[in-house]
C-alpha positions in Angstrom: 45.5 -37.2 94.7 42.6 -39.0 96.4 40.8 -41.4 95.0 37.2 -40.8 93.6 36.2 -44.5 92.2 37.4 -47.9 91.9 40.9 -48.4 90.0 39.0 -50.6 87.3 36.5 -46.9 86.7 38.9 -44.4 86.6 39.9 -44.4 83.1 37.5 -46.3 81.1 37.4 -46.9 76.9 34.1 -46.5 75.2 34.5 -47.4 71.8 31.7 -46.4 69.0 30.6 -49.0 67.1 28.8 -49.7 63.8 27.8 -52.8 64.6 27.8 -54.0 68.4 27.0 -57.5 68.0 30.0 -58.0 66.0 32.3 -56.3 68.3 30.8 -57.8 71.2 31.1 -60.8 69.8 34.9 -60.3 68.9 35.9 -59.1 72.7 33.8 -62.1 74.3 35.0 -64.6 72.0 39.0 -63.4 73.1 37.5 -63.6 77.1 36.0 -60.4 77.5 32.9 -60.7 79.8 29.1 -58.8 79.0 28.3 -57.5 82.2 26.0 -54.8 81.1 23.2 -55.3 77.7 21.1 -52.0 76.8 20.9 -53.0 72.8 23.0 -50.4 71.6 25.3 -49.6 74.8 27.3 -52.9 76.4 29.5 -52.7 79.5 32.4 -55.4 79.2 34.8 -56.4 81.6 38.1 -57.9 81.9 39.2 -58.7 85.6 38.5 -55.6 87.3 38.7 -53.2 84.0 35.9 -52.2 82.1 35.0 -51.4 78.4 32.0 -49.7 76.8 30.6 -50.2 73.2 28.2 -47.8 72.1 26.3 -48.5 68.5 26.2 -45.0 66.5 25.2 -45.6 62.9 26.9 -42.5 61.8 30.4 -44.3 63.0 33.3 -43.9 60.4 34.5 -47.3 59.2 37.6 -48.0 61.1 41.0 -47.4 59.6 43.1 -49.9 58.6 45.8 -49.2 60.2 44.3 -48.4 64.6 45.0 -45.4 66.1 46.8 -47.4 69.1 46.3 -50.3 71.2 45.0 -50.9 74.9 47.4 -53.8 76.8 46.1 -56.7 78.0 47.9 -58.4 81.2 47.5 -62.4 80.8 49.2 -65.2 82.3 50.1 -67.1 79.6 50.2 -65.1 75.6 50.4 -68.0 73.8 47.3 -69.0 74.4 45.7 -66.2 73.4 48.1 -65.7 70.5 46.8 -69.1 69.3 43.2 -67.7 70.4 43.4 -64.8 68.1 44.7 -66.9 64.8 41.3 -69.2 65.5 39.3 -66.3 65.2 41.0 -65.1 62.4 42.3 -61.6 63.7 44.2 -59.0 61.3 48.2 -59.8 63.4 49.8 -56.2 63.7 52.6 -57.1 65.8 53.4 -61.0 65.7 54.3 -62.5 68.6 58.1 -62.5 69.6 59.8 -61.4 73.3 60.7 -57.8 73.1 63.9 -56.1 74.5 60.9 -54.2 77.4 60.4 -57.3 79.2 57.2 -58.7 78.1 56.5 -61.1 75.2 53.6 -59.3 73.4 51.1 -59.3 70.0 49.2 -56.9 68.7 45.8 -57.3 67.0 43.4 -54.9 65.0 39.8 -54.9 66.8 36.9 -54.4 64.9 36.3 -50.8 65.6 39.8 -49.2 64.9 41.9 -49.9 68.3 44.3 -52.6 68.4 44.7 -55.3 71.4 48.1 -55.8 72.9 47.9 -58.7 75.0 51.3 -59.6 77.0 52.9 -61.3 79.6 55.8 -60.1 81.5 59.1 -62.1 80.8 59.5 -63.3 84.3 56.0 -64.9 84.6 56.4 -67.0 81.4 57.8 -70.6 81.6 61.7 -70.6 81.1 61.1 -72.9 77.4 58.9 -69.8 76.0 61.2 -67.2 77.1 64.5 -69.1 75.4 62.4 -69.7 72.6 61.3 -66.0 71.7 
């Protein structure tokens, strides 16, 4: 299969919000970047992936429970475990070093998908990894 656009717009999310600023606010405030402002339509970007909101006041209240998770490749979780309890985000998954080779957490969004941010066992520093 050849290649019709960049990797990072192949398969892109576009989540329908009830209220963007909130959820705008909730991805940039965990490191998401605004790249793209139309009111109700926002283009963010993490590295070289991207993720739309799109305001539609008819949007269903999200669930309590999300529908599933997008992964999130960082460097170092911890931080952004510690990141997420600052900003007061609903912990589905805690934090802990799972028998698949990443340590991982999983978050509730504001808009019914959770986050799963992770690093990959062998890029974490040896104390974390014995620590779990």
């Amino acid at each position: 299969m050849v290649d019709c656009v960049h990797a990072g717009e192949q398969l892109v999310v576009v989540l329908y919000v009830r209220n963007i600023k909130e959820s705008s606010d909730f991805y940039e405030g965990l490191g998401f970047e605004i790249t793209r402002d139309e009111g109700t339509f926002m283009e963010l970007r993490w590295e070289k992936t991207l993720l739309f909101l799109e305001e539609r006041g008819d949007a269903p209240p999200p669930d309590s429970n999300p529908v599933g998770n997008m992964r999130i490749m960082v460097p170092n979780v911890d931080h952004y475990w510690a990141l997420s309890k600052s900003i007061g985000a609903v912990v589905i998954r805690p934090i802990e070093t799972r028998y698949y080779g990443l340590r991982d957490f999983t978050i509730a969004g504001p808009d019914g998908l959770g986050l799963r941010f992770a690093t990959r066992l062998q890029d974490l520093p040896s104390e974390v990894e014995e620590n779990g």
